[in-house]
Structures are given as C-alpha cells and as structure tokens.
Predicted model as a PDB file, atoms N, CA, C, CB and O in Angstrom, pLDDT in the B-factor column:
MODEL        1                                                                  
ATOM      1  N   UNK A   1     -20.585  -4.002 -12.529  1.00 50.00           N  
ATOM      2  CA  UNK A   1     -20.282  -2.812 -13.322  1.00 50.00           C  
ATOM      3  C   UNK A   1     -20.217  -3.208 -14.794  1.00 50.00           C  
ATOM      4  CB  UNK A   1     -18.942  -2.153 -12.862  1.00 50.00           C  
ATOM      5  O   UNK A   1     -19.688  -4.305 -14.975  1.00 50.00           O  
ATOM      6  N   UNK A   2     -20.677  -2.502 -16.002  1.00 51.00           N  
ATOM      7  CA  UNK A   2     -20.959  -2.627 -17.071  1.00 51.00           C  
ATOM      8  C   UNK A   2     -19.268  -2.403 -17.231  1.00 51.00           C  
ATOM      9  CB  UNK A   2     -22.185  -1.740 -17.678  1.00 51.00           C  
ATOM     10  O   UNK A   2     -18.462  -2.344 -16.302  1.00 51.00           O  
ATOM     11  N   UNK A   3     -19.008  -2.306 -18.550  1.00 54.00           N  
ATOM     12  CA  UNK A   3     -17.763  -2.381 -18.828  1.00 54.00           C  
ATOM     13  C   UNK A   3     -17.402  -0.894 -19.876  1.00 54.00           C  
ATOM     14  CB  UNK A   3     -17.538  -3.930 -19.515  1.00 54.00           C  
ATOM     15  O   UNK A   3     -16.368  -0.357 -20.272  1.00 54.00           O  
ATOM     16  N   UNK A   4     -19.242  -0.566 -20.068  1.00 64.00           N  
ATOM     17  CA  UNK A   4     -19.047   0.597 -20.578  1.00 64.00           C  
ATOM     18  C   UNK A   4     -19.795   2.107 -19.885  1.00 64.00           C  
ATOM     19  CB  UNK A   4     -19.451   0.299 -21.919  1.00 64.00           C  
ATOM     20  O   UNK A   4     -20.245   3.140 -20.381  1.00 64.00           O  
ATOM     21  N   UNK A   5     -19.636   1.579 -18.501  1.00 73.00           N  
ATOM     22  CA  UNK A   5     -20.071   2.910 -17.692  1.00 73.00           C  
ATOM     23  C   UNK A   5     -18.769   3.241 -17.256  1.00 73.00           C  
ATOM     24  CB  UNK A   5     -21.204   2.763 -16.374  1.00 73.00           C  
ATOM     25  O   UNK A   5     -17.650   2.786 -17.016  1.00 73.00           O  
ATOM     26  N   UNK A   6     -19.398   4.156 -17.270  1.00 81.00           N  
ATOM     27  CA  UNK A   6     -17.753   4.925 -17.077  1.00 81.00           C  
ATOM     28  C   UNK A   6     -17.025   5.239 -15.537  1.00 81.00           C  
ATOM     29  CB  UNK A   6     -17.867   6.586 -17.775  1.00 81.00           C  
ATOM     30  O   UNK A   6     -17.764   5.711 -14.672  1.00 81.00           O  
ATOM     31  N   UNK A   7     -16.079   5.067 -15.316  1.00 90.00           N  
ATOM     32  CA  UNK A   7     -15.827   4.373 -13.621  1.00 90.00           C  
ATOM     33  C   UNK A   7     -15.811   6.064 -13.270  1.00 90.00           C  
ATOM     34  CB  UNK A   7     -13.881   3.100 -13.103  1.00 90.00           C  
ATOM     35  O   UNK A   7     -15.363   6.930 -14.022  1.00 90.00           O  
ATOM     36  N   UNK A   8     -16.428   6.284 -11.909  1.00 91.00           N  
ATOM     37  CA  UNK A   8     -16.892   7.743 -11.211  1.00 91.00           C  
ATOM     38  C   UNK A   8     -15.471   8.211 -10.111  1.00 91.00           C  
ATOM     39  CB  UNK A   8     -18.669   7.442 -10.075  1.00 91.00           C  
ATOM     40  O   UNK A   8     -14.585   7.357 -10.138  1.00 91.00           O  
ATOM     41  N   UNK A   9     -15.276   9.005  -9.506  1.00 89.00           N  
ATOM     42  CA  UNK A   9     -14.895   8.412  -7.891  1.00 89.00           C  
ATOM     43  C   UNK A   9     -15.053   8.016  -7.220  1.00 89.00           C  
ATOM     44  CB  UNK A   9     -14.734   8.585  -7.193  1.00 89.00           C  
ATOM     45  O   UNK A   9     -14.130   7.662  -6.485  1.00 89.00           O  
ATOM     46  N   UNK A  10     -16.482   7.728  -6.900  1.00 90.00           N  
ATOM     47  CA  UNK A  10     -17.205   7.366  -6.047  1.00 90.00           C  
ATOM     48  C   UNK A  10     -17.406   5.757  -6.075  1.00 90.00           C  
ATOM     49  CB  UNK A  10     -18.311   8.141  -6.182  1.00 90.00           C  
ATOM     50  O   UNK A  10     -17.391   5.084  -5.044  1.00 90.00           O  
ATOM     51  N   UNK A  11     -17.558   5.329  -7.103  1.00 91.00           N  
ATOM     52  CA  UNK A  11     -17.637   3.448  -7.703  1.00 91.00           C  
ATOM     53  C   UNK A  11     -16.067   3.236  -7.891  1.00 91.00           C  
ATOM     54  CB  UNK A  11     -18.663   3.053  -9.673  1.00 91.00           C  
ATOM     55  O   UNK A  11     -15.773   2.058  -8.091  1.00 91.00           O  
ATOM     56  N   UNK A  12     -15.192   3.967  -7.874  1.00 90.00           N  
ATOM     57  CA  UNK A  12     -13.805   3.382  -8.033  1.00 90.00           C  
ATOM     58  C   UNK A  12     -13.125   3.382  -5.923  1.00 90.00           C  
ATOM     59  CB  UNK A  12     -12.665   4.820  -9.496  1.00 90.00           C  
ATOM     60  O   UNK A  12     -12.429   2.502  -5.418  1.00 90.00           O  
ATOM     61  N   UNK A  13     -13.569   4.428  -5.335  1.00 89.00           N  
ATOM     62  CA  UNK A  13     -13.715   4.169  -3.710  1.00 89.00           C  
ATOM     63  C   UNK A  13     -13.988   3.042  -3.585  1.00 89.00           C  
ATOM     64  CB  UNK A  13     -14.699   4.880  -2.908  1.00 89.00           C  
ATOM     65  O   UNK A  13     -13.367   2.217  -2.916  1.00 89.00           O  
ATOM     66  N   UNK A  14     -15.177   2.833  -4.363  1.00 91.00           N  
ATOM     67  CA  UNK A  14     -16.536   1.293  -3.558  1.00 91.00           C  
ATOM     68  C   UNK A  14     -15.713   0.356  -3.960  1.00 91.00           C  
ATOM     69  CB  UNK A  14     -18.552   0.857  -4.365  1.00 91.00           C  
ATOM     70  O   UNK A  14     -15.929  -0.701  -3.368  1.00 91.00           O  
ATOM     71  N   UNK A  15     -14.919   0.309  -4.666  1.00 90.00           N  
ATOM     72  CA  UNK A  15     -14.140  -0.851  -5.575  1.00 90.00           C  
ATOM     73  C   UNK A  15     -12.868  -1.044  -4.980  1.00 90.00           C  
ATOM     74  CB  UNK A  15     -13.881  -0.462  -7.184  1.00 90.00           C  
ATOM     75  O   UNK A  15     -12.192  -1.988  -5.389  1.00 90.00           O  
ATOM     76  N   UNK A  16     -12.517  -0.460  -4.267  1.00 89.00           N  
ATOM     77  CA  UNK A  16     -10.772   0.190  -3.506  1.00 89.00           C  
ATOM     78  C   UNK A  16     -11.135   0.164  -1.833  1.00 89.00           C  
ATOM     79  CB  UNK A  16     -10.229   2.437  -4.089  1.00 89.00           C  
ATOM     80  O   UNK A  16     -10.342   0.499  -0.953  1.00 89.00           O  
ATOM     81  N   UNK A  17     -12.822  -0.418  -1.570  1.00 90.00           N  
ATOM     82  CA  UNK A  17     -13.025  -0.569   0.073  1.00 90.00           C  
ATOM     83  C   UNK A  17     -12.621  -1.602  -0.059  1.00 90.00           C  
ATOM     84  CB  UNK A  17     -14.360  -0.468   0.919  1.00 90.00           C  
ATOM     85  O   UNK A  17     -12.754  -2.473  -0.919  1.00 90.00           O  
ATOM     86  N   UNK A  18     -11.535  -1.420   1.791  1.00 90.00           N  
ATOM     87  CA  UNK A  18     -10.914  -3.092   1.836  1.00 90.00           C  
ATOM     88  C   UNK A  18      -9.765  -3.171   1.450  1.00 90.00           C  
ATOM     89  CB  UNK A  18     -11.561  -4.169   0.979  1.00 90.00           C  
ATOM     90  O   UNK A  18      -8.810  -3.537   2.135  1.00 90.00           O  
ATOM     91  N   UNK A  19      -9.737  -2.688  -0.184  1.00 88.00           N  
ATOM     92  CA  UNK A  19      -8.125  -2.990  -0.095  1.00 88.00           C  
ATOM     93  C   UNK A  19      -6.755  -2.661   0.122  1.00 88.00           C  
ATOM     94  CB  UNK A  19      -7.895  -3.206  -0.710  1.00 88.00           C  
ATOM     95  O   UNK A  19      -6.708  -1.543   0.635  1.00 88.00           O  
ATOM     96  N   UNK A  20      -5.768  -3.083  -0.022  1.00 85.00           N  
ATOM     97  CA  UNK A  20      -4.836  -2.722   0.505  1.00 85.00           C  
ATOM     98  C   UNK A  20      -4.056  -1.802  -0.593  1.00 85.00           C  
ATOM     99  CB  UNK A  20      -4.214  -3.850   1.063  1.00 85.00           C  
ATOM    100  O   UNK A  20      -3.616  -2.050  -1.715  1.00 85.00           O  
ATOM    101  N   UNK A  21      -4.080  -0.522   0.295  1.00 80.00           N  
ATOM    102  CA  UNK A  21      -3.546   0.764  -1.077  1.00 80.00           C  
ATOM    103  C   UNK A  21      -2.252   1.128  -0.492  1.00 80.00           C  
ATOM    104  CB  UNK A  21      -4.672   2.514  -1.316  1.00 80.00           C  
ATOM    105  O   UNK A  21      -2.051   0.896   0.700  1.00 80.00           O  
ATOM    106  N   UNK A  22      -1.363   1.674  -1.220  1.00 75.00           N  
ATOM    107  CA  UNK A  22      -0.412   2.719  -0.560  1.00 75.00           C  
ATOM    108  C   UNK A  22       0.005   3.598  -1.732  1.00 75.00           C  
ATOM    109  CB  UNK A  22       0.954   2.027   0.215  1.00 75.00           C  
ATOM    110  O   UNK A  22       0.151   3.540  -2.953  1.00 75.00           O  
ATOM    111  N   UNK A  23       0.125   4.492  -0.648  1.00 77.00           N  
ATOM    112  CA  UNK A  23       0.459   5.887  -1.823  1.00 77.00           C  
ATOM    113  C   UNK A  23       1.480   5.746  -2.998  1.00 77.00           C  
ATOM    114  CB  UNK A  23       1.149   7.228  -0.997  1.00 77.00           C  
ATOM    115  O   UNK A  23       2.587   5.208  -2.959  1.00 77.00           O  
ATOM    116  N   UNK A  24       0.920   6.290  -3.946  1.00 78.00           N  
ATOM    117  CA  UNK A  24       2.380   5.989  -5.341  1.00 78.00           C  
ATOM    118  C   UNK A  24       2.481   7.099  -6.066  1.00 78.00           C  
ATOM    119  CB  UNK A  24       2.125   4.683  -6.702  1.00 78.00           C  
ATOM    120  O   UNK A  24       2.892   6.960  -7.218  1.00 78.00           O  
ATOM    121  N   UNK A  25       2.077   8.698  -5.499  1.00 77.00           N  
ATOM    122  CA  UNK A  25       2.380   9.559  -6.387  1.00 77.00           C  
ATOM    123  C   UNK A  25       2.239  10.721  -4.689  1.00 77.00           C  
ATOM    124  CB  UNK A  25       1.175   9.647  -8.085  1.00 77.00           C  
ATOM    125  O   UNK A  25       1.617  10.362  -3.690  1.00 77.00           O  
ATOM    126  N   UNK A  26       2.772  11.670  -4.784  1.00 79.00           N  
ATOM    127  CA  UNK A  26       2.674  13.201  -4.678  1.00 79.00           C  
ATOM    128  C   UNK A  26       2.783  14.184  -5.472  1.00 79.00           C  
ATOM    129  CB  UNK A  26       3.328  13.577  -4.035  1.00 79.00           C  
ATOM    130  O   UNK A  26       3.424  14.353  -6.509  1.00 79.00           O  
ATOM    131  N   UNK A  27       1.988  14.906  -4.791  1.00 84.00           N  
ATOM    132  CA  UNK A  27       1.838  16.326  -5.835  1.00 84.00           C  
ATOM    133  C   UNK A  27       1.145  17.188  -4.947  1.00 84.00           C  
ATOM    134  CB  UNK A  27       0.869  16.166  -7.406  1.00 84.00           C  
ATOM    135  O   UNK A  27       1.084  17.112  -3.720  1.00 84.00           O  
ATOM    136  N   UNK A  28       0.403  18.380  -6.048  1.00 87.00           N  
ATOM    137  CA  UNK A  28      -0.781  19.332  -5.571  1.00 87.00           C  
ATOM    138  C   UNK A  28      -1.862  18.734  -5.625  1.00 87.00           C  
ATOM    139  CB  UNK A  28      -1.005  20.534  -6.282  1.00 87.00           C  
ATOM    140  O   UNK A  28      -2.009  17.579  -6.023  1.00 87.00           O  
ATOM    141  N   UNK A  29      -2.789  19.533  -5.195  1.00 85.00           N  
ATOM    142  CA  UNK A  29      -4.165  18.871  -5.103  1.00 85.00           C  
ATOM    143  C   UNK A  29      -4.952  19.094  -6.478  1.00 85.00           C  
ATOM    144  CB  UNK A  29      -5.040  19.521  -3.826  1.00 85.00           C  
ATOM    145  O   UNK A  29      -6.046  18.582  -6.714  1.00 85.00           O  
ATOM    146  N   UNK A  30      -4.300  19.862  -7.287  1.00 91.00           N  
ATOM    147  CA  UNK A  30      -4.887  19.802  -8.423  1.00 91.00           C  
ATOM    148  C   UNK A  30      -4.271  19.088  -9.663  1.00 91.00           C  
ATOM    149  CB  UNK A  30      -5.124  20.985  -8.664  1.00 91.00           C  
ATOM    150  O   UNK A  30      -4.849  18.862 -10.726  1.00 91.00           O  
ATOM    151  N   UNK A  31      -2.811  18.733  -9.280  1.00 90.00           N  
ATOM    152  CA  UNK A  31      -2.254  17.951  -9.954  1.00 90.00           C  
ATOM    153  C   UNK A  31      -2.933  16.365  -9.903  1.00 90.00           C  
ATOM    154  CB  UNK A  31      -0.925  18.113  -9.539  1.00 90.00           C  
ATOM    155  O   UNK A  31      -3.232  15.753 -10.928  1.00 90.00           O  
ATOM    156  N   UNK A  32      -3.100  15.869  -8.634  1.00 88.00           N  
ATOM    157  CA  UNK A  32      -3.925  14.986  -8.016  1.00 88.00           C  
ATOM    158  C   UNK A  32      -5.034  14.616  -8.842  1.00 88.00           C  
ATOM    159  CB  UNK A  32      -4.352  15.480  -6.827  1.00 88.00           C  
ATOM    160  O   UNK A  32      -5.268  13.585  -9.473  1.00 88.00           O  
ATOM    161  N   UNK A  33      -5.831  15.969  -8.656  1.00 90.00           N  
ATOM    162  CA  UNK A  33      -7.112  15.723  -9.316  1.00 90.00           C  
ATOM    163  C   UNK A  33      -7.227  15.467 -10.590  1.00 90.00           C  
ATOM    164  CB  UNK A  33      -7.861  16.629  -9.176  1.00 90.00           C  
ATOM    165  O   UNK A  33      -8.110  14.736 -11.040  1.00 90.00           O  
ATOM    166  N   UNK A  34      -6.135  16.182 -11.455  1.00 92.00           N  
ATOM    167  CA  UNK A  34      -6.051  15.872 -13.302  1.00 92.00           C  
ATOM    168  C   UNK A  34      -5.465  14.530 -13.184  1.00 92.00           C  
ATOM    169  CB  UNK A  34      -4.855  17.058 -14.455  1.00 92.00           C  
ATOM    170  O   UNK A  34      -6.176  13.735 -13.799  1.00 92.00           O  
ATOM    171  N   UNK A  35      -4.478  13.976 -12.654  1.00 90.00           N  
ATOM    172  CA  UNK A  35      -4.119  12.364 -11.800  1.00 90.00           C  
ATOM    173  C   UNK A  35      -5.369  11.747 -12.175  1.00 90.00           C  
ATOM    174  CB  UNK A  35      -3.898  12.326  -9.810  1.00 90.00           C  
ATOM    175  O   UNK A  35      -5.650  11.347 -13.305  1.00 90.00           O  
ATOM    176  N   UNK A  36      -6.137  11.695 -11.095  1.00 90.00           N  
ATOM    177  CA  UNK A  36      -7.284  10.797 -10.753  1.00 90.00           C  
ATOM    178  C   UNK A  36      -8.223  10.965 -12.469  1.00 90.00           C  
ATOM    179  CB  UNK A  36      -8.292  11.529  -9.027  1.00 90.00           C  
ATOM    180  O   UNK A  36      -8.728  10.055 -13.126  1.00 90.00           O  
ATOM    181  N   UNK A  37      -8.199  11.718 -12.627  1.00 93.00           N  
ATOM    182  CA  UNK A  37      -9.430  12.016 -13.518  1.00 93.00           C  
ATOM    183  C   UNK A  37      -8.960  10.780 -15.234  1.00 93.00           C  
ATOM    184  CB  UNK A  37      -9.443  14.326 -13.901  1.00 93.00           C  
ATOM    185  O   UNK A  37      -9.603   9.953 -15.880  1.00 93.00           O  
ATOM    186  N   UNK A  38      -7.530  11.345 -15.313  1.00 93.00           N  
ATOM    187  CA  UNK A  38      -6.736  10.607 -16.109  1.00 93.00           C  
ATOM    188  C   UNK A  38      -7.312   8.682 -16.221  1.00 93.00           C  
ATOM    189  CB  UNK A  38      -5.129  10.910 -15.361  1.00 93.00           C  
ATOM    190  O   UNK A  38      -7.832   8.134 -17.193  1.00 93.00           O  
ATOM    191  N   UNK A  39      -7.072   8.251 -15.269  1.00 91.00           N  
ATOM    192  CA  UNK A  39      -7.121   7.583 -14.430  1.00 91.00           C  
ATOM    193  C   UNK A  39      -8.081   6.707 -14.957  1.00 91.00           C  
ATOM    194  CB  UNK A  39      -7.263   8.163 -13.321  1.00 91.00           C  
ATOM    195  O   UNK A  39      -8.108   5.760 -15.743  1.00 91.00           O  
ATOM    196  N   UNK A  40      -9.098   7.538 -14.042  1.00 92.00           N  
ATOM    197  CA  UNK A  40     -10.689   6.582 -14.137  1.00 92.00           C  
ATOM    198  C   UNK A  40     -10.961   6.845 -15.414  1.00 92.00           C  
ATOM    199  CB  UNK A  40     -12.172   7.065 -13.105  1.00 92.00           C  
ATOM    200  O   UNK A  40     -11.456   5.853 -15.948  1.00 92.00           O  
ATOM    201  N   UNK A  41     -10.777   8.359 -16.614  1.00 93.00           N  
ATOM    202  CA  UNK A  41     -10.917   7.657 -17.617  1.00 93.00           C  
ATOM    203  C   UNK A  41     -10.312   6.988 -18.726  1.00 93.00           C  
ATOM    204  CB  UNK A  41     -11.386   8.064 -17.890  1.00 93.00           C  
ATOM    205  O   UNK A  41     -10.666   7.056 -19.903  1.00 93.00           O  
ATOM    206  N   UNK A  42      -9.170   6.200 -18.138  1.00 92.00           N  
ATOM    207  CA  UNK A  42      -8.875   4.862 -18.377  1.00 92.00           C  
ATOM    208  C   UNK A  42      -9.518   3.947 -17.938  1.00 92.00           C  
ATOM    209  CB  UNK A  42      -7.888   4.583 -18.091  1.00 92.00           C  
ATOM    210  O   UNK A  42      -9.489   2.855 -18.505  1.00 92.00           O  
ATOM    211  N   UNK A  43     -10.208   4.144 -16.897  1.00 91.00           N  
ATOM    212  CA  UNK A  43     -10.413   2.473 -16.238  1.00 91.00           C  
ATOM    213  C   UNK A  43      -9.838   2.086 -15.096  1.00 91.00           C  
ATOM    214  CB  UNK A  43      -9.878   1.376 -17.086  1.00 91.00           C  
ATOM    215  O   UNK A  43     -10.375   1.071 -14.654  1.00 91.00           O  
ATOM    216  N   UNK A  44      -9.125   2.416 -14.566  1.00 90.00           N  
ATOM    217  CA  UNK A  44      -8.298   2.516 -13.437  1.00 90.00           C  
ATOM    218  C   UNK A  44      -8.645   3.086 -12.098  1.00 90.00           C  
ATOM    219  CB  UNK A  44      -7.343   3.138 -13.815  1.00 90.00           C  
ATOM    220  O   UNK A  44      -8.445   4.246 -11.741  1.00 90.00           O  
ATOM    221  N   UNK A  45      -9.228   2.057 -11.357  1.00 90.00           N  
ATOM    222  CA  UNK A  45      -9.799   2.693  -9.967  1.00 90.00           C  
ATOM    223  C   UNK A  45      -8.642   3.280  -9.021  1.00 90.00           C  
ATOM    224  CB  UNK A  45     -10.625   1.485  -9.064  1.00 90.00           C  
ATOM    225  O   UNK A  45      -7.587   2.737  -8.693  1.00 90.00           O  
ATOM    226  N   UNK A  46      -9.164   4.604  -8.662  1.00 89.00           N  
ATOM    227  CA  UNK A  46      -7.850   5.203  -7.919  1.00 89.00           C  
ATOM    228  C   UNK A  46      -8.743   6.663  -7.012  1.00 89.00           C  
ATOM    229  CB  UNK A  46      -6.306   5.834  -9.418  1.00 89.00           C  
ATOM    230  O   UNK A  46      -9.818   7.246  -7.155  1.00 89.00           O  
ATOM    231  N   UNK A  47      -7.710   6.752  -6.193  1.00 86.00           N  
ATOM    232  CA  UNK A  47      -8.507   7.890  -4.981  1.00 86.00           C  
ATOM    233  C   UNK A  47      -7.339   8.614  -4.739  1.00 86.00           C  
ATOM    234  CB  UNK A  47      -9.240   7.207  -3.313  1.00 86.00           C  
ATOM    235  O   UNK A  47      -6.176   8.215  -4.690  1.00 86.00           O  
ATOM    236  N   UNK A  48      -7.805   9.733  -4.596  1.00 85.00           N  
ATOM    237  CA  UNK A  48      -6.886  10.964  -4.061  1.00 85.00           C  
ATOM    238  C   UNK A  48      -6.939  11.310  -2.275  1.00 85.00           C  
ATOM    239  CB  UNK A  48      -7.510  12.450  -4.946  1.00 85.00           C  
ATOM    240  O   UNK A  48      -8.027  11.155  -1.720  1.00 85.00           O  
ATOM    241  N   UNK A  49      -6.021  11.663  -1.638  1.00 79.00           N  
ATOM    242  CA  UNK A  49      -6.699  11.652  -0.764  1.00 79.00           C  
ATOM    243  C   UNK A  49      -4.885  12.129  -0.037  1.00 79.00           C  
ATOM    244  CB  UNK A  49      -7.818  10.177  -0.483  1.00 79.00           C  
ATOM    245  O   UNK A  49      -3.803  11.840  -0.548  1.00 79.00           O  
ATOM    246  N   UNK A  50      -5.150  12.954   1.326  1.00 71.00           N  
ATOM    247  CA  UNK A  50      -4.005  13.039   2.384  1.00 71.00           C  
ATOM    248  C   UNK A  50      -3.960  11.925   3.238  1.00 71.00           C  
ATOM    249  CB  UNK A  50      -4.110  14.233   3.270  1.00 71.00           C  
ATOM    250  O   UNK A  50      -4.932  11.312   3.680  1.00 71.00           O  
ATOM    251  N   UNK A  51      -2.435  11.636   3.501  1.00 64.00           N  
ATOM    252  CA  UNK A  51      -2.523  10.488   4.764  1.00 64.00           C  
ATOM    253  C   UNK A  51      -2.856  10.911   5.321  1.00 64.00           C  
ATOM    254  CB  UNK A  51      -1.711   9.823   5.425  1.00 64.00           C  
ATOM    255  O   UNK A  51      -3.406  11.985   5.081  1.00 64.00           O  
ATOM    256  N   UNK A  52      -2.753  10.249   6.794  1.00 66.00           N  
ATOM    257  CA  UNK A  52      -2.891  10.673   7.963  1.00 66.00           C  
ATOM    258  C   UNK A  52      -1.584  11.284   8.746  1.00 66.00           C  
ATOM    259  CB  UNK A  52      -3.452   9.630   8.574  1.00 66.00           C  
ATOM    260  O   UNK A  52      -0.505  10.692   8.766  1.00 66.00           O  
ATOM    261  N   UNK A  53      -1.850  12.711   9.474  1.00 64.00           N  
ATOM    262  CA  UNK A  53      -0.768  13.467  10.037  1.00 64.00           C  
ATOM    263  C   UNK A  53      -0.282  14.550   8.716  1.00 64.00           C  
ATOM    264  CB  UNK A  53       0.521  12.319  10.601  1.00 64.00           C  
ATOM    265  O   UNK A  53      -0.104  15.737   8.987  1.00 64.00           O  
ATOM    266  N   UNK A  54      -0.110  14.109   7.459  1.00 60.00           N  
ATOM    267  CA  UNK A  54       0.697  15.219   6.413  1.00 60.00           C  
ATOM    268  C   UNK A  54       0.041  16.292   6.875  1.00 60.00           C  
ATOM    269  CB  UNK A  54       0.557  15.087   4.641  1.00 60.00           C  
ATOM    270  O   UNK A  54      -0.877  16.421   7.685  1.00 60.00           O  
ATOM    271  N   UNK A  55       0.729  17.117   6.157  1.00 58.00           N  
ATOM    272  CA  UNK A  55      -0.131  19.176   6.262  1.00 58.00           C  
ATOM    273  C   UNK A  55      -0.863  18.945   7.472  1.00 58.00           C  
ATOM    274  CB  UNK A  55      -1.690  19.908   4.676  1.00 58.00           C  
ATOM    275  O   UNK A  55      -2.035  19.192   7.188  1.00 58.00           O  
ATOM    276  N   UNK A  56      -0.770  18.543   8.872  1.00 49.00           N  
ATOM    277  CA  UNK A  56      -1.548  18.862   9.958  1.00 49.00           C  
ATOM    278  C   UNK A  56      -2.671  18.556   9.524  1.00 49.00           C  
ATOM    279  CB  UNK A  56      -1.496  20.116  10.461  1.00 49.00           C  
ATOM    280  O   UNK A  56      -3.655  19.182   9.919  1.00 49.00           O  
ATOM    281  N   UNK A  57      -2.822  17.241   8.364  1.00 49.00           N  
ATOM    282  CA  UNK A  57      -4.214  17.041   8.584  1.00 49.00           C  
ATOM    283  C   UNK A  57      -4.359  15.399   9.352  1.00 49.00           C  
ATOM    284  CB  UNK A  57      -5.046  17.210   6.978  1.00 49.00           C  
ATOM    285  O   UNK A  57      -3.386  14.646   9.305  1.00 49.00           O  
ATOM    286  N   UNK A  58      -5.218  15.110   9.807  1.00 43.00           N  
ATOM    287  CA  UNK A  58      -5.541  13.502  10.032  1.00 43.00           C  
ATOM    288  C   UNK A  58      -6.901  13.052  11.060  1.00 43.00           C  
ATOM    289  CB  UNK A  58      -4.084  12.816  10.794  1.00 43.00           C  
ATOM    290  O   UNK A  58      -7.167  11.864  11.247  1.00 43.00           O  
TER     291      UNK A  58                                                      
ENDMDL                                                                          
END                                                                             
C-alpha cells in the first residue's frame, strides 16, 4: 500500500484478515459509519460490523 492512497473499507478488512479484533465502540449504524469513515481517513484500519447473536442477528 502506497502511503498516499487513501485506505478504503475494503483494503482496511484485507489488512484486519486474521487479526485479532474486539469490539471498542457501540453505537448506531450511522454513528458507526461517520466512526469508520473518520477513521480510515486518518489512516486507521477499522470495520464496522454486528457480533454475532446482537439484534437477532448472527
């Protein structure tokens, strides 16, 4: 990765397969999303996403 492309969701996932994550924020899903967006454009690989089981989802 160049240092001046700009990190996506998708290349910050590819970068976050494998490792070991655990959740460090709740919110809405759109709070989430201004979250994430923040984020990567810092530089900061990060994913939004429900555990498994919350809101009946998994």
């Amino acid at each position: 990765m160049d240092l001046q492309d700009p990190l996506t969701a998708a290349l910050a996932e590819d970068l976050l397969d494998g490792a070991a994550v655990v959740p460090a924020m709740s919110g809405s899903i759109p709070d989430m999303k201004k979250l994430r967006d923040r984020c990567l454009d810092a530089g900061i690989a990060v994913m939004v996403g429900c555990p498994p089981g919350a809101a009946g989802k998994g």
